[in-house]
KEPAVEX-408855 format. One record per residue (C-alpha): residue in one letter; x negated, y, z. Coordinates in Angstrom, 1 decimal. Each point is the difference from the previous one (the first is absolute). Layout:
<atoms>
rest  u  v  w
A  X  Y  Z
...
</atoms>
This chain:
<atoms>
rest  u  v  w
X  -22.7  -3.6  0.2
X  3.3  -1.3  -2.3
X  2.3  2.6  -1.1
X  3.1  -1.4  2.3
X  -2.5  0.0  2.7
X  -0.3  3.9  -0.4
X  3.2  0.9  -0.9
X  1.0  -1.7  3.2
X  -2.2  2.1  2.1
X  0.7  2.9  -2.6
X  3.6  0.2  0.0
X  0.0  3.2  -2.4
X  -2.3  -1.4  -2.4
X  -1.3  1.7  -2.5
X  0.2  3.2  1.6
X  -3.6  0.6  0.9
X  -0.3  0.0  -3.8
X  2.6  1.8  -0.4
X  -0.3  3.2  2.5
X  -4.3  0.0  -1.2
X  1.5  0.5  -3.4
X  2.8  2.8  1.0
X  -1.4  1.6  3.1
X  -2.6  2.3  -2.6
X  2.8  0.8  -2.6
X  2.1  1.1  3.0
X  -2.8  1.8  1.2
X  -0.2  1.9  -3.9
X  3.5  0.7  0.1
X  0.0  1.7  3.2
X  -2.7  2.1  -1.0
X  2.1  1.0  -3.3
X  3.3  1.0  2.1
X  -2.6  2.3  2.8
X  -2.3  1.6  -2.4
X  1.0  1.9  -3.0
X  -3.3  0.3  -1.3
X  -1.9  -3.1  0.0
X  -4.0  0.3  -2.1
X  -2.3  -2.9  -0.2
X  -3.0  0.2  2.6
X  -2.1  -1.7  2.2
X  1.6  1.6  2.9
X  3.8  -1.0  -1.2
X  -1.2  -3.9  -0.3
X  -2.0  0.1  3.5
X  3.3  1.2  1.6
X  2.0  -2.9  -2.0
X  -2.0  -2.4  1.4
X  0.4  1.3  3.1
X  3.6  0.1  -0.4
X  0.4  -3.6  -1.3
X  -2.1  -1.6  2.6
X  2.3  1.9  2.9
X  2.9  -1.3  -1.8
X  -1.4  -3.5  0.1
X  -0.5  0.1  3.5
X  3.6  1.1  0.8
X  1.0  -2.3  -2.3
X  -1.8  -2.6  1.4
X  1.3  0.9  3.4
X  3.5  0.3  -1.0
X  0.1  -4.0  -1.6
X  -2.0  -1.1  3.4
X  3.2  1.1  2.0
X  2.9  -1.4  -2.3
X  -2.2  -3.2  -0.1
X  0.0  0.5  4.2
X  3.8  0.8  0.0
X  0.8  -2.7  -2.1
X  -1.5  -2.8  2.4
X  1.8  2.2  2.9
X  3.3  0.9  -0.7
X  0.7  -1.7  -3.6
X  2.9  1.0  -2.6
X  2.1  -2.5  1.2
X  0.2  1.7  3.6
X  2.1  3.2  -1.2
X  -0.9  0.6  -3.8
X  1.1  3.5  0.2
X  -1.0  0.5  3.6
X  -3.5  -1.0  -1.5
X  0.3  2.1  -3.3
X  0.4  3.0  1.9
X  -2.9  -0.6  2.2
X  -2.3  -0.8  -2.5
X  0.6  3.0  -1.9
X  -0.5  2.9  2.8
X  -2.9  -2.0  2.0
X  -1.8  -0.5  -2.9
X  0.1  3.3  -1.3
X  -1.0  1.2  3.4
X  -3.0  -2.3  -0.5
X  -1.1  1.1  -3.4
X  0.6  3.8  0.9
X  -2.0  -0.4  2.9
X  -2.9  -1.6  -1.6
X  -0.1  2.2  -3.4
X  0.4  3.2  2.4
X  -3.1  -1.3  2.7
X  -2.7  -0.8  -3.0
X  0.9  3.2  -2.1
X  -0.3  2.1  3.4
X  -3.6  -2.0  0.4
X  -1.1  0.4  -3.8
X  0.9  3.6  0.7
X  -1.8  0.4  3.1
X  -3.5  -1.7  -1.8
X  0.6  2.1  -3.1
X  1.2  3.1  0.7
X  -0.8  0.2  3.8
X  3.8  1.2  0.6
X  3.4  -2.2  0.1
X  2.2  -0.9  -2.6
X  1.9  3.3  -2.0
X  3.7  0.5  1.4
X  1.6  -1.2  -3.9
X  -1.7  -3.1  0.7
X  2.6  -0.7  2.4
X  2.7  2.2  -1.8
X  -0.4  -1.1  -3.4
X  -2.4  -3.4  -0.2
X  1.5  -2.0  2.8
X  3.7  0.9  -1.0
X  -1.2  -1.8  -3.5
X  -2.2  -2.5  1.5
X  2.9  -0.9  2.5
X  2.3  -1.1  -3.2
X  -2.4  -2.5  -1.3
X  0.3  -1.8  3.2
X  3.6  -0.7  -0.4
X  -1.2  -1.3  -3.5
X  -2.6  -2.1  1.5
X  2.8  -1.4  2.7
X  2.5  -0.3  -3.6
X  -2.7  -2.1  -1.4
X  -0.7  -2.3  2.9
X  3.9  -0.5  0.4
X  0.4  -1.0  -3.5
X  -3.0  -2.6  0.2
X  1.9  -1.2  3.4
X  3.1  -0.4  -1.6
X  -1.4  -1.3  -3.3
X  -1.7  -2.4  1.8
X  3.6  -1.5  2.0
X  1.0  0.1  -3.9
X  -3.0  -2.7  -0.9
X  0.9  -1.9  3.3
X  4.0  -0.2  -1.0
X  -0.7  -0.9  -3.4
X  -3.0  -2.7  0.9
X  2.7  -1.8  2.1
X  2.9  0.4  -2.3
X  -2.2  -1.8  -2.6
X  -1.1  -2.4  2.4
X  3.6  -1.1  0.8
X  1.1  -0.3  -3.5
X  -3.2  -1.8  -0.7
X  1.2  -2.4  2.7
X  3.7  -0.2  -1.1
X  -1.6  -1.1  -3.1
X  -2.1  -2.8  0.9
X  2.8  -1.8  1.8
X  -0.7  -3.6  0.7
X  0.2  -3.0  -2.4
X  1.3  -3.1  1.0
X  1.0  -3.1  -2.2
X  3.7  -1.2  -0.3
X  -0.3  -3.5  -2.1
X  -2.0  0.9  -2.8
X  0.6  3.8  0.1
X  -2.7  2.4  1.6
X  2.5  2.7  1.5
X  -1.2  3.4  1.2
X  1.5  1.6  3.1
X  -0.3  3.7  0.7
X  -0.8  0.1  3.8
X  2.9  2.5  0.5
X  2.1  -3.3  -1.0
X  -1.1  -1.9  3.1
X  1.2  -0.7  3.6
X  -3.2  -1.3  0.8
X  -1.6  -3.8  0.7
X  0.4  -2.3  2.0
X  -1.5  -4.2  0.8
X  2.5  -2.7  -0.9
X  -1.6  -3.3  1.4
X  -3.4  0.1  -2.0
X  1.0  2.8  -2.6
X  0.0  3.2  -0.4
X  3.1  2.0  -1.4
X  0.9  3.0  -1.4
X  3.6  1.5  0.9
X  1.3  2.1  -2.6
X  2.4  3.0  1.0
X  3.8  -1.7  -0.4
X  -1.7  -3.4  1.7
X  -1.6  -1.6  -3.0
X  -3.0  -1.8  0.7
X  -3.2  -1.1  -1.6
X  -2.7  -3.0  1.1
X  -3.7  1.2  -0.1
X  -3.0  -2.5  -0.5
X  -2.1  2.9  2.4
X  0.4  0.1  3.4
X  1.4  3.3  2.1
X  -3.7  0.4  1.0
X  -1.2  0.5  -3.6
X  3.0  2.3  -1.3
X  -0.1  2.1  2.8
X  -3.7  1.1  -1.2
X  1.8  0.7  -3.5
X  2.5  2.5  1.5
X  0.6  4.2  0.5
X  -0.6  -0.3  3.5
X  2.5  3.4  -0.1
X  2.8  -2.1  -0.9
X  -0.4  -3.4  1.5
X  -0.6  -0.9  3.7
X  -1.1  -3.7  1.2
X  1.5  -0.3  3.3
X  -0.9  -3.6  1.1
X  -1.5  -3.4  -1.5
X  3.2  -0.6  -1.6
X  1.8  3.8  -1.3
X  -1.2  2.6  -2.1
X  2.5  2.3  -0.7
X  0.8  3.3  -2.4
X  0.4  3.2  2.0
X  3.5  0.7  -1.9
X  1.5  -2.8  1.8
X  -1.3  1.0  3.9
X  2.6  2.1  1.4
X  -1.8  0.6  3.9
X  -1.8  -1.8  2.5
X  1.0  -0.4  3.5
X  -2.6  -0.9  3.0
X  0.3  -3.6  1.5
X  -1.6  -2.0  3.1
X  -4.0  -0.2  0.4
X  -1.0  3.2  -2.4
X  2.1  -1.7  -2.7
X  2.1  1.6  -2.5
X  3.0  -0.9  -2.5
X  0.0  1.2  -3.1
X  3.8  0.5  -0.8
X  0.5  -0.8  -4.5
X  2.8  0.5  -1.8
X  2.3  -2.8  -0.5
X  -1.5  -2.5  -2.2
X  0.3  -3.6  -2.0
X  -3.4  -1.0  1.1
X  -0.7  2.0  3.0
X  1.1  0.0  3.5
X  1.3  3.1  1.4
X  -2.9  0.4  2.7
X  -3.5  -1.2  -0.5
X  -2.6  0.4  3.2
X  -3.4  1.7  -0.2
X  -2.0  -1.3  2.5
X  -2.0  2.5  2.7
X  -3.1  0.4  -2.1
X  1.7  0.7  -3.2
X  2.4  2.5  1.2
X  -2.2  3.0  0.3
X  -0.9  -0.6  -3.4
X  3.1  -0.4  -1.3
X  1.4  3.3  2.0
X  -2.4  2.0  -1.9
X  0.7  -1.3  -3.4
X  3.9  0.4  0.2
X  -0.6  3.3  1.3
X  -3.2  1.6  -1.3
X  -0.6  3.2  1.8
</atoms>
């Protein structure tokens, strides 16, 4: 498996790694704030072990319900509203677990329940790490929108950038796509219309450039029209499943271009991604 396949699947990725790595020093520290006098033994590592496997486990338990939440009810439904959830139900979860395996490694060792500062002095401490566990899986949520924001910021400029190159006598021009109204067929040419009506002849056809072209800015709507998404102001239903798709006046454009029945749909959904 590819690393984009398991990040996919693994939206919090690395923090397997990462909560195998801090789960045991978490475990070390708690043991420094409830004892005062801590000596090396085999009895003192048994119970660490004991420890940091029931922290696993409510770890593990814990991440298996913010990965459930987050295909259920998703940050974009009520980040707050979310936030808040996450917090108490999870800590309910982890409190729950740490408390039902120390009551049953009780039980098998000592043949009595858990002792009453377990749940006066241990949970109370165990129950703030959980916050930091939900503080750490927030900031890998919002660190990973951060990637996504920056990813497509790049991949904009990148396309402002490459622009398109077309040939004016001699001279090879380049035009930033932002600078176009779009393309259209002029008897057995293709053209490019610049913004301000300036227009350019093409030795490609409108089939070939529109293969070369950020589908996010530019839309073919029939045989003859492809045209820049700065330049569409709406689009307004017509006869037969048809639509018109209403530009902005023009040089080279008419005002209203159809989109025939089977294009529409598809059209619908790119001017107005959900």
């Amino acid at each position: 498996m590819n690393a984009n396949n398991h990040s996919h699947k693994n939206p919090y990725h690395p923090d397997v790694t990462l909560f195998l790595i801090i789960i045991p020093f978490i475990s070390a520290f708690n043991y420094y704030l409830t004892y005062s006098n801590i000596q090396l033994s085999w009895f003192l590592l048994l119970t660490f072990t004991i420890d940091t496997v029931q922290g696993y486990l409510a770890w593990w338990g814990v991440r298996s319900f913010i990965l459930y939440l987050d295909r259920r009810w998703p940050f974009e439904k009520g980040l707050l509203k979310r936030i808040l959830f996450q917090l108490f139900s999870t800590l309910f979860i982890g409190i729950f677990i740490i408390s039902i395996l120390t009551e049953l490694v009780s039980l098998i060792a000592k043949g009595k329940p858990a002792p009453l500062n377990f749940y006066t002095i241990d949970l109370f401490i165990i129950s703030i790490w959980f916050f930091v566990i939900n503080g750490i899986y927030l900031g890998l949520h919002f660190y990973r929108l951060y990637q996504k924001s920056e990813a497509t910021r790049q991949q904009e400029n990148q396309i402002k950038s490459d622009g398109l190159f077309v040939k004016q006598g001699k001279l090879d021009i380049r035009l930033s796509y932002d600078e176009l109204e779009g393309f259209y067929v002029d008897e057995d040419y293709a053209v490019a219309s610049q913004l301000g009506g300036k227009k350019y002849y093409l030795t490609q056809s409108l089939d070939k450039i529109e293969k070369t072209l950020p589908v996010a800015h530019f839309y073919r709507l029939n045989r003859q029209y492809i045209v820049h998404r700065q330049i569409i102001s709406g689009f307004k239903r017509a006869d037969n499943g048809k639509i018109l798709v209403m530009l902005q006046k023009t040089t080279n454009f008419p005002t209203e271009i159809p989109v025939s029945r089977l294009r529409a749909p598809a059209f619908k959904g790119w001017f107005q991604p959900a």
